[in-house]
C-alpha positions as CSV (number, residue, x, y, z in Angstrom):
1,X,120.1,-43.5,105.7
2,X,121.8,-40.6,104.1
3,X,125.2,-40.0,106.0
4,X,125.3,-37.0,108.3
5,X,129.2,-36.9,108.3
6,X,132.2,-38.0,106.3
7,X,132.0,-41.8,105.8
8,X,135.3,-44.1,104.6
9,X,134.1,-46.9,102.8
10,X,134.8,-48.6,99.0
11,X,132.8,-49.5,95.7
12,X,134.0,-52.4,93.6
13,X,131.8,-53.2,90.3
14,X,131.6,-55.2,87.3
15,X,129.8,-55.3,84.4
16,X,129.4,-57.4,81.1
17,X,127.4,-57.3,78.3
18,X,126.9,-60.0,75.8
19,X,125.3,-60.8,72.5
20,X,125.1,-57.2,71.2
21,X,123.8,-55.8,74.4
22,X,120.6,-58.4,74.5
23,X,122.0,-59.5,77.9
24,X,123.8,-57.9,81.0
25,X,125.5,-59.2,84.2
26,X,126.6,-56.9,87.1
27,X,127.9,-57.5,90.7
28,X,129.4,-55.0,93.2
29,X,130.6,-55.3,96.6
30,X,130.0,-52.2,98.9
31,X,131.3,-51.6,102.2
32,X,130.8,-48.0,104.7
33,X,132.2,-47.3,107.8
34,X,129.5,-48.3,110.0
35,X,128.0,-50.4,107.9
36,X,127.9,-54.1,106.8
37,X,129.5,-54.6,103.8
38,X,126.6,-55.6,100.5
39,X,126.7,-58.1,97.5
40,X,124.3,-57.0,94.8
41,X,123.9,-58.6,91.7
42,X,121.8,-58.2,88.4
43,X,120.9,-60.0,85.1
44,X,119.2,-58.0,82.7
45,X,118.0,-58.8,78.8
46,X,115.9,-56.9,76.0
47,X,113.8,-58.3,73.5
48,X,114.2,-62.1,73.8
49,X,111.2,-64.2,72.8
50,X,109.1,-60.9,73.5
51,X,110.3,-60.4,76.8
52,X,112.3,-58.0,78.4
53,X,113.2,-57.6,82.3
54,X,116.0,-57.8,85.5
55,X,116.6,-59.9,87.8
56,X,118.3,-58.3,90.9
57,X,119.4,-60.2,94.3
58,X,121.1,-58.0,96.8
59,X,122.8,-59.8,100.2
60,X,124.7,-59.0,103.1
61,X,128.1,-60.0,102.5
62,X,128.8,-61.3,106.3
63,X,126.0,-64.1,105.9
64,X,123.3,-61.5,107.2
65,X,119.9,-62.2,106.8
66,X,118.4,-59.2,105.0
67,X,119.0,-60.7,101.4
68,X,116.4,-59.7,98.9
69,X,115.5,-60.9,95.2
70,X,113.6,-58.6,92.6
71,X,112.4,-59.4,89.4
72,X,110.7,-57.0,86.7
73,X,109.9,-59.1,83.3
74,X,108.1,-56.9,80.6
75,X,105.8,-59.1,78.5
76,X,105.1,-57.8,74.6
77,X,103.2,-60.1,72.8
78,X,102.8,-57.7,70.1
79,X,99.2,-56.2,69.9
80,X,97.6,-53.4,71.9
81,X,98.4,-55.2,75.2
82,X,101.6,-55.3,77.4
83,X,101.8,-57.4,80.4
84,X,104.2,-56.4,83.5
85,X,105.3,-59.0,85.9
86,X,106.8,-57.7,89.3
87,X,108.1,-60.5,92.1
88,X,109.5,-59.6,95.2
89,X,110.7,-62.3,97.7
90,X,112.4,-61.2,101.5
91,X,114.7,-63.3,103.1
92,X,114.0,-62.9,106.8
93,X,116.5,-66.0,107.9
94,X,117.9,-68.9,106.4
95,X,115.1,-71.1,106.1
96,X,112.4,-68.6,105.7
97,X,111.2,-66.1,103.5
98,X,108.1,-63.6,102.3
99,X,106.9,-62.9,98.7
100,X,105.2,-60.9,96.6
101,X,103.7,-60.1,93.1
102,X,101.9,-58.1,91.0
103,X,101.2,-58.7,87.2
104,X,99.7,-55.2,85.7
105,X,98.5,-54.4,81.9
106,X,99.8,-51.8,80.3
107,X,98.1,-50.3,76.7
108,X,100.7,-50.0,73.8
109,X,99.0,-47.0,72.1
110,X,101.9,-47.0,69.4
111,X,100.5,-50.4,68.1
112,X,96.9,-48.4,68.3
113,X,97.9,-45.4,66.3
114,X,101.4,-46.4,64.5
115,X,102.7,-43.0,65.2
């Protein structure tokens, strides 16, 4: 929700990236008047072993419930075809949990034409 007044809160981030930018790390910690205060994290590469994607995980920092995990993993084996991989997974408590995917195809039409 969009605050409908001033809100006091703080923003603390940090960021790496390694290997010539094939790889990046983040975390932040976020905290609002009103609000509980959020870990989110996030791995990220390019163009490893045809692969590129994120990995994201995003938690209530008290111990709340409502953590969530996210990946996005974009497959390129190198002809007309690219494969996208999504997974979702919902923490609801501590022993329980929902998930989700998708795997779509995607044409690569500069491998069809070779603009």
């Amino acid at each position: 929700d969009d605050p409908q007044q001033d809100t006091n809160g703080y923003l603390a981030s940090l960021g790496i990236s390694v290997f010539d930018d094939y790889v990046k790390l983040g975390a932040s910690f976020e905290g609002y008047e009103g609000h509980d205060t959020v870990f989110s994290g996030a791995a990220g590469w390019k163009s490893i072993g045809g692969t590129s994607g994120v990995v994201n995980y995003y938690r209530p920092f008290q111990g709340g419930t409502q953590a969530a995990l996210t990946s996005d993993i974009l497959y390129t084996p190198g002809g007309m075809l690219e494969y996208i991989v999504h997974f979702r997974r919902d923490y609801t408590d501590n022993d329980s949990y929902t998930e989700s995917y998708s795997v779509g195809v995607q044409t690569n039409l500069q491998n069809l034409f070779h603009f």
